[in-house]
N, C-alpha and C positions, 0 to 999 in steps of 0.2 A: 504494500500500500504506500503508496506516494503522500506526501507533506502536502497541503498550500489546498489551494480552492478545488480542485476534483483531486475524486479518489477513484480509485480503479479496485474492482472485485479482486482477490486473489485469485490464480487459475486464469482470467480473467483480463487480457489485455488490454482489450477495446470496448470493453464498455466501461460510460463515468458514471459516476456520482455526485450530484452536489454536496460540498458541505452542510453537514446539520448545521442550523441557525445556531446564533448563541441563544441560549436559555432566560427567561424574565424569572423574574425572582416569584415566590410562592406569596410574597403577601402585597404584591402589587395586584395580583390576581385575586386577590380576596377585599384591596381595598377598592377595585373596577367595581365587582361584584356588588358591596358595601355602597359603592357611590347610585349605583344603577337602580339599586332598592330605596334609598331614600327618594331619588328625584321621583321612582313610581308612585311612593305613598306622597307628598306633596301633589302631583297629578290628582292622584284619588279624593285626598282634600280637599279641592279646589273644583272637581267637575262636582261634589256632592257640595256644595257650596252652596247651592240656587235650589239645593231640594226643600220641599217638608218635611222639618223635622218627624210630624206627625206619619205622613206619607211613606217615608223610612220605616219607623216603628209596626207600622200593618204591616209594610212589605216582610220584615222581619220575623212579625207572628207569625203570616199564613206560611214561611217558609218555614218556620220551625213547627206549624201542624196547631200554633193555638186557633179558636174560633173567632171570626171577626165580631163584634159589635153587633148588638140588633138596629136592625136602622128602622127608627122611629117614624111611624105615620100618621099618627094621631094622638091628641092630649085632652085631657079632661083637669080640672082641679076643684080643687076641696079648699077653701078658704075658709079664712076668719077665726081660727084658732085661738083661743085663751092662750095670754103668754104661761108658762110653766105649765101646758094645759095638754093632753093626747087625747079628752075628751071631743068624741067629732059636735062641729057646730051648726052641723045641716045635716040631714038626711040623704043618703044618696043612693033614693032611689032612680034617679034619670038615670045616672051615672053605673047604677048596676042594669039597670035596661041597656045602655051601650054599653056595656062590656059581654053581658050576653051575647049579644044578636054578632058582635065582633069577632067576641070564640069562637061559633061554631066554625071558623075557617082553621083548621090544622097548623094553618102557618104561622097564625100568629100569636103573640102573649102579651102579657101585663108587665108594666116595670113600676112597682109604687114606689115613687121614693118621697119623704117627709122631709120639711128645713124648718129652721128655725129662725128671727129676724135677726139674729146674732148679738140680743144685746146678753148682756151679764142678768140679766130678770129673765131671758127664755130658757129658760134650763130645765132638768129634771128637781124637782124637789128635793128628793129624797140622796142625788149622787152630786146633784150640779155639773151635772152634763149635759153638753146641748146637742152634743150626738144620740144619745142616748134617746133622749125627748124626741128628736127627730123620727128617731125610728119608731118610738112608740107607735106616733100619730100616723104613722106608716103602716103600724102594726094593725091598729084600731080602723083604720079604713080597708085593709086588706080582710078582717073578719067581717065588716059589718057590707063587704060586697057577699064574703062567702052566706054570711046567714039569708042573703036577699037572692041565693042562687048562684051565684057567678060561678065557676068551676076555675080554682086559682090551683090546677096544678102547673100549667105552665106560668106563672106568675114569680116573678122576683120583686123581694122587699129591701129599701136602701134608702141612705139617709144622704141629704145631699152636701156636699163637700164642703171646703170655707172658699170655692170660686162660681159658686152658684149664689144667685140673686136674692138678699135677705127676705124672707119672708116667713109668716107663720100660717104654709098653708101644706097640702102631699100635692103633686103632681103625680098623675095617671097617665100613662103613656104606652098607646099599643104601638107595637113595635113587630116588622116580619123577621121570625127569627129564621124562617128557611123551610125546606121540603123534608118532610119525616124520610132518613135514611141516606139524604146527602150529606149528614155529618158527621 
């Protein structure tokens, strides 16, 4: 084998070979590597930039198999509640009349959820919670549909947040939650 820029096979007269390159060091190749991954996750920041946050979050559920949200179609409400008070202040027979005639469709349910006006006097009595109280009056209108008929097994009872609208009333909310078996 001959020195300098071609080499020749042993055995081997006439044919060449090029020199092997000289070699890049192993952590130049890891800082390329290193450099290529940072600019792609800035890329990734910056196109998810202009999304909904929200929008993200669903995409996120339904790819991880949670259920999405019932999306709501119609509301009723139950006002005028006594503050510190879960006793209802109406009757609600209209209101179990629409909710009847609403169920008989498979698809859809009840969302009752109760609030409170948020002062420091709406609260539970006995705990001085205004979640608590919330749900009471949640509670109390959720029974006194069932006594009047309504069929509240697809029904959910919830109290509303501290970014819902102060008031001391439940909101009734039918909602299609989906086709029996597609979920």
């Amino acid at each position: 084998m001959t020195t300098g820029a071609i080499a020749t096979a042993p055995g081997h007269g006439d044919v060449d070979f090029p020199a092997p390159a000289p070699a890049r060091p192993l952590w130049l190749m890891t800082l390329a590597d290193l450099a290529l991954l940072l600019v792609g996750f800035f890329v990734l920041l910056e196109a998810n930039y202009q999304l909904d946050p929200r929008a993200i979050t669903r995409a996120v559920a339904v790819g991880l198999g949670a259920e999405p949200p019932p999306l709501a179609v119609a509301a009723q409400i139950v006002p005028g509640f006594a503050p510190h008070s879960a006793r209802l202040p109406t009757r609600v027979d209209a209101i179990a009349a629409w909710a009847r005639d609403e169920l008989r469709d498979p698809r859809v349910g009840l969302r009752i959820t109760g609030a409170t006006d948020g002062s420091p006097t709406d609260v539970d009595a006995a705990t001085g919670s205004a979640a608590l109280l919330a749900t009471d009056r949640a509670r109390a209108v959720a029974a006194a549909l069932a006594e009047a008929g309504v069929p509240i097994e697809r029904t959910q009872i919830s109290n509303a947040g501290g970014d819902a609208h102060p008031a001391r009333h439940v909101l009734i909310t039918l909602a299609f939650v989906g086709e029996k078996g597609t979920r």
